[in-house]
N, C-alpha and C positions, 0 to 999 in steps of 0.2 A: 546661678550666673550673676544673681545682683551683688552675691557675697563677693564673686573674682570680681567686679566692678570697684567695690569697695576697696577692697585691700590693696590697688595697684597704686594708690598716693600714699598710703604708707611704706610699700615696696619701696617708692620712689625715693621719701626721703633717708630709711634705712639704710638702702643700697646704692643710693647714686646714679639711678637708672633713668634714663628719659622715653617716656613711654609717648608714640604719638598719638595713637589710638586705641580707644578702649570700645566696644560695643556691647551691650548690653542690654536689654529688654525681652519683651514678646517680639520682635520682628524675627529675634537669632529662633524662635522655636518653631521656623519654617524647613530648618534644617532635619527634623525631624533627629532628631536625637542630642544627647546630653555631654558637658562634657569642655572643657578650656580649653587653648593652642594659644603658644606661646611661640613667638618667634622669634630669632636674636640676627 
């Protein structure tokens, strides 16, 4: 998860993408399982 955290300000300048939210930590492994969502 920390790696999708990382890569999304590269996406950004890449691709021209404005991203408003990124989460990322121990709080998302409440979810109980693994795994990014991307949503457009």
């Amino acid at each position: 998860m920390i790696a999708a955290g990382k890569a999304v300000p590269q996406l950004m300048v890449d691709h021209g993408l404005a991203v408003d939210r990124v989460y990322t930590g121990s709080f998302m492994t409440s979810l109980d399982m693994e795994g990014t969502v991307t949503q457009f």
